[in-house]
NUKOL-455441 format. One record per residue (C-alpha): residue number from 1; x negated, y negated, z. Coordinates in pm, whole numbers. Layout:
N
timi,x,y,z
NUM,X,Y,Z
...
END
This chain:
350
timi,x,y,z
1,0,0,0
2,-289,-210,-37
3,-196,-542,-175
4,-428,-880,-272
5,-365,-988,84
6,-433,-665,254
7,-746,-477,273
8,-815,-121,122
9,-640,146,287
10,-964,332,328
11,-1069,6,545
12,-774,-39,694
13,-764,326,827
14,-1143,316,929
15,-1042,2,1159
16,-713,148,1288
17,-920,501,1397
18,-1196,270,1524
19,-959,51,1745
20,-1124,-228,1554
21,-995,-548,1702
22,-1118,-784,1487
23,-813,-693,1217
24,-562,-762,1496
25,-304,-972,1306
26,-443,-892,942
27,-235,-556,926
28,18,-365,1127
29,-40,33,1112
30,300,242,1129
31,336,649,1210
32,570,807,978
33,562,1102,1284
34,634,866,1573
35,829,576,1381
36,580,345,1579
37,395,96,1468
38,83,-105,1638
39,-200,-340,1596
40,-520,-201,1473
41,-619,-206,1779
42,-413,-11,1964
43,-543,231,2231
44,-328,538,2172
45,-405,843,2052
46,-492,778,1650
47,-271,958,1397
48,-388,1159,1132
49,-475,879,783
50,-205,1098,574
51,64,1009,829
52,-22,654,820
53,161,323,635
54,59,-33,656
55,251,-358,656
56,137,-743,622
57,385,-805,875
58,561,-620,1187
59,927,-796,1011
60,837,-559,721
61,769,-264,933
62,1056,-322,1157
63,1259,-325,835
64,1173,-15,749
65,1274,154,1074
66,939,131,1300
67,991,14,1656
68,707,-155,1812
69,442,11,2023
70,461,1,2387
71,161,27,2436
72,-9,-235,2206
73,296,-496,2173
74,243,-616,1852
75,486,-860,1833
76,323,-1056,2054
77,52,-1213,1904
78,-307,-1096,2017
79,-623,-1323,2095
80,-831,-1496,1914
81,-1055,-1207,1753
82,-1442,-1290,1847
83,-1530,-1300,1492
84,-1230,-1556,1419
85,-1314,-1741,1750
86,-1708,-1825,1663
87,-1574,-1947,1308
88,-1362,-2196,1483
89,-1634,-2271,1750
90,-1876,-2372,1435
91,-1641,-2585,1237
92,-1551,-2769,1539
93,-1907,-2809,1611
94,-1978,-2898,1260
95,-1622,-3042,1108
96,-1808,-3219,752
97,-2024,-2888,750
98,-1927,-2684,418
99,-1951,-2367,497
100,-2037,-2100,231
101,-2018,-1729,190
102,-2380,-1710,255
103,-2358,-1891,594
104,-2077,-1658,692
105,-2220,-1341,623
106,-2564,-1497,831
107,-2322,-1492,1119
108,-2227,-1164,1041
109,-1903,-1229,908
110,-1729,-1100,582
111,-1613,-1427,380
112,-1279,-1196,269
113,-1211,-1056,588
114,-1250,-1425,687
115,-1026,-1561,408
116,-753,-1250,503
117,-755,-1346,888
118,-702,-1714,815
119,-429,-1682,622
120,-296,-1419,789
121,-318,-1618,1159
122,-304,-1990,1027
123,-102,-1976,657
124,-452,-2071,477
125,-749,-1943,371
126,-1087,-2016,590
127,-1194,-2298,336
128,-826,-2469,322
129,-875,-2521,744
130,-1215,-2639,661
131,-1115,-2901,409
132,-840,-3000,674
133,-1045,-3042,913
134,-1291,-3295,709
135,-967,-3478,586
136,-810,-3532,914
137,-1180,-3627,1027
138,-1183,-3938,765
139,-784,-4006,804
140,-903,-4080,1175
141,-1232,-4282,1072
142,-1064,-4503,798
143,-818,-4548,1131
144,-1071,-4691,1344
145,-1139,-4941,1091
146,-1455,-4765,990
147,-1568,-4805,611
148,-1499,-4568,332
149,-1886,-4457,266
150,-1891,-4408,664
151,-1605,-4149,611
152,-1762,-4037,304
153,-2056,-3929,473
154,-1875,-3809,797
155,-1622,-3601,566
156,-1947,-3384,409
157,-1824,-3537,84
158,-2082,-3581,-199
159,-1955,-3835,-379
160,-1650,-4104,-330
161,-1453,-3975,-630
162,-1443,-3678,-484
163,-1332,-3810,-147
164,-1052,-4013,-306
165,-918,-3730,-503
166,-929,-3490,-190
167,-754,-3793,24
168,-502,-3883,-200
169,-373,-3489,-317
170,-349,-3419,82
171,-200,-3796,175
172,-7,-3911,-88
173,-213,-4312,-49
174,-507,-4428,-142
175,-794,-4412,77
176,-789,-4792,143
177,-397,-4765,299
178,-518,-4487,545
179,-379,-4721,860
180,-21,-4717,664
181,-26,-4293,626
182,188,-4123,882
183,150,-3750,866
184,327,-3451,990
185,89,-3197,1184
186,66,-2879,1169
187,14,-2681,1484
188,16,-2283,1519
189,160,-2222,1898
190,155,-1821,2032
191,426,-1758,2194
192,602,-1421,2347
193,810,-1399,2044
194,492,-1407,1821
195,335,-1675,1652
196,537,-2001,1577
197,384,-2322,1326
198,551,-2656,1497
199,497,-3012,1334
200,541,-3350,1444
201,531,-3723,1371
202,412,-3936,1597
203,799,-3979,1705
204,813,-3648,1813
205,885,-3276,1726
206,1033,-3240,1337
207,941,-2864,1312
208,923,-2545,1554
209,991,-2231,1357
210,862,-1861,1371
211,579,-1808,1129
212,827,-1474,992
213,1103,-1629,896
214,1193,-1571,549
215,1290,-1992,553
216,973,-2128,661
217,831,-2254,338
218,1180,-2397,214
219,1199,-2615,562
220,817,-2690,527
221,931,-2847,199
222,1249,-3017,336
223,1083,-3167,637
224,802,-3320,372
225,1123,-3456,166
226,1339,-3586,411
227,1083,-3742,670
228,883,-3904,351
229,541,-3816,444
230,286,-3567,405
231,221,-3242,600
232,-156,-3181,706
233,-280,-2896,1010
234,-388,-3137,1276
235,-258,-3243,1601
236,-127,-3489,1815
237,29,-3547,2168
238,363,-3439,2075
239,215,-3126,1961
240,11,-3097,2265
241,361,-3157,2512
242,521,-2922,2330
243,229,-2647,2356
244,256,-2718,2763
245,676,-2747,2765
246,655,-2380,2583
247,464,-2182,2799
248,637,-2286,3114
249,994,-2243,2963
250,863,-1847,2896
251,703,-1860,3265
252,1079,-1957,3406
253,899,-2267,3523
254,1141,-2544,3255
255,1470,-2551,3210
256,1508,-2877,3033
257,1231,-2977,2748
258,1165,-3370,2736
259,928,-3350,2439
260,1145,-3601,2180
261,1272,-3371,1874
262,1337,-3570,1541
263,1684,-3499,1421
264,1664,-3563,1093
265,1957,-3438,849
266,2306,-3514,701
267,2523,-3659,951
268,2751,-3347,1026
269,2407,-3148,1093
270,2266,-3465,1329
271,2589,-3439,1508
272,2607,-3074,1577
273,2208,-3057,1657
274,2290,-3306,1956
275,2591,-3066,2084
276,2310,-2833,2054
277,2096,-3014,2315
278,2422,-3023,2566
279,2457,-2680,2614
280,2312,-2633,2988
281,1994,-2395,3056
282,2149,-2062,3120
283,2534,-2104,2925
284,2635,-2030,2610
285,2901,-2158,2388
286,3087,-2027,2118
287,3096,-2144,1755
288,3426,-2268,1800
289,3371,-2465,2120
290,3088,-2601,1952
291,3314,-2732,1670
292,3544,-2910,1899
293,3262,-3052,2086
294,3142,-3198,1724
295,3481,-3362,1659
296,3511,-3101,1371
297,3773,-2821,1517
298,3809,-2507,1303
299,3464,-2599,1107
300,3354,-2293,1285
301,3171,-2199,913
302,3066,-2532,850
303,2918,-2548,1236
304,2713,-2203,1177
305,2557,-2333,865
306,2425,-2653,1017
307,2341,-2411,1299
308,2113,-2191,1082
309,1970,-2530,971
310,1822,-2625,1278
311,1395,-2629,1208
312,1335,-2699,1585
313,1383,-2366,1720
314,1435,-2320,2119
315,1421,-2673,2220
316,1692,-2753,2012
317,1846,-2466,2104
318,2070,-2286,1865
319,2050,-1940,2058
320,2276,-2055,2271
321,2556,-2042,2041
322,2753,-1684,2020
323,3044,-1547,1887
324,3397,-1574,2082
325,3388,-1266,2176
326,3030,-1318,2347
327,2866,-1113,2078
328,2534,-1255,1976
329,2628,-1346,1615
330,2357,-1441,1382
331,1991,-1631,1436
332,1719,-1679,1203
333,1492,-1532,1434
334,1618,-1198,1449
335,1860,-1116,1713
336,1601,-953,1922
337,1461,-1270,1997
338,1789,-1445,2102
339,1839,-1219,2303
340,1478,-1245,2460
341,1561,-1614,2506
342,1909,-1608,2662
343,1808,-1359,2915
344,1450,-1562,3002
345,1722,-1845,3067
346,1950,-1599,3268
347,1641,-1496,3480
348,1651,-1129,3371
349,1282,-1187,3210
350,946,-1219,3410
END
């Protein structure tokens, strides 16, 4: 099942029967005998290669009938592999360093297993988060009133055409109107539920989505077109609130998120989105109370859509809305993970 964003399945079995944790997150292994599936790292006993299959994803293994592994848990994201974790370490060290294949394989690094990680873990290849990195670098210089050959030369650019070009593809403006470009960031956030990609303006949260979700590069696109601005991976301090809000909602520590999210849709959406944000930590409301509550009664349909609309997953929080029966109804999500949220809100999670 080897694909071109999976390895070989002669490498992917050598790393699954060698517990090798540095492909944690670039393939999920499944047992046709067990109907299990786990990270490549998994502990248990190994499974003879014939009995194996292998999936980009744990939504396409779980689609397939696999359960997760106990033992493993891989749908929560793992940590930072070492491997991964030293290539972050150097660019951070080095942000206008180009790195080439040559410098990764010195480390003892494989540039494809580095390319298939990153865009695996972070939606882009090893050299895209490089040249992100050296773009939000000069962004922030031409900000600080600092001159163009200063970010030129900070950036690891060789020449100002090329700076320009790379600066005005990623920013839509000129280099020259840097102190007029407002940006979303990107941010990945690890969660319980697995990996999540959040954005935000300087106004607050516009995007907070699972990094599965068959949607995610349709709302990418809408948040770019309605908000007006570019999207670039950096961060900023609504990024940073919302990292710290997070964990202690899954610790049972927050049960009301003041991190600002940025409503931004049609007017029926805006209006049931800030319903959304009534419903109390712990309750749930049905998709006709939440109709009424929008001054739209019997719009139950026209209520689920804008539902399934919402891009700021959990802290606008859309799991809270069931069927009238107190079913759990739909969620983009999966309904395994509404359900993981309503009962961390009904204290029946640690």
């Amino acid at each position: 099942m080897a694909t071109a964003t999976l390895p070989t399945r002669r490498e992917m079995t050598r790393a699954l029967l060698a517990s090798d944790s540095s492909y944690d997150g670039v393939f999920f292994a499944a047992v046709r005998t067990t109907a299990v599936f786990c990270r490549p790292s998994c502990p248990a006993r190994k499974p003879k290669p014939e009995n194996l299959e292998f999936f980009e994803s744990p939504r396409e293994a779980i689609r397939q009938g696999y359960r997760p592994c106990r033992r493993c848990r891989p749908l929560e994201i793992s940590e930072t592999p070492d491997w991964m974790g030293r290539l972050l370490a150097a660019v951070d060290r080095e942000p206008e360093r180009r790195f080439r294949d040559a410098d990764l394989r010195r480390m003892g690094i494989d540039p494809a297993r580095a390319r298939r990680g990153f865009a695996r873990r972070y939606g882009m290849t090893f050299q895209a988060y490089c040249r992100g990195r050296r773009l939000s670098g000069t962004l922030s210089a031409l900000r600080e009133g600092r001159t163009i050959d200063d970010a030129v030369a900070d950036g690891g650019y060789e020449s100002h055409s090329g700076f320009r070009e790379a600066f005005g593809r990623s920013f839509d403006a000129p280099p020259g109107k840097a102190g007029t470009v407002e940006t979303v960031a990107l941010s990945w956030v690890e969660t319980p539920l697995g990996p999540m990609i959040a954005g935000a303006t300087n106004d607050g949260i516009c995007l907070l989505e699972f990094t599965d979700r068959r949607a995610l590069e349709r709302e990418l696109a809408d948040v770019r077109r309605r908000i007006g601005t570019p999207v670039a991976s950096a961060d900023n301090a609504p990024l940073k609130k919302l990292r710290a809000e997070l964990a202690a909602y899954f610790r049972g520590e927050l049960k009301s998120f003041t991190v600002k999210a940025v409503l931004d849709g049609a007017p029926f959406e805006r209006r049931v989105w800030s319903e959304l944000l009534k419903i109390p930590y712990g309750e749930t409301r049905s998709y006709e109370a939440l109709a009424e509550a929008a001054e739209h009664p019997g719009a139950c349909r026209a209520v689920g859509s804008a539902n399934g609309r919402n891009r700021i997953a959990i802290v606008v929080p859309c799991h809270r809305v069931v069927r009238k029966d107190g079913s759990l109804g739909g969620y983009g999500g999966g309904l395994w993970r509404k359900k993981f949220l309503l009962d961390v809100e009904r204290g029946l999670r640690p």
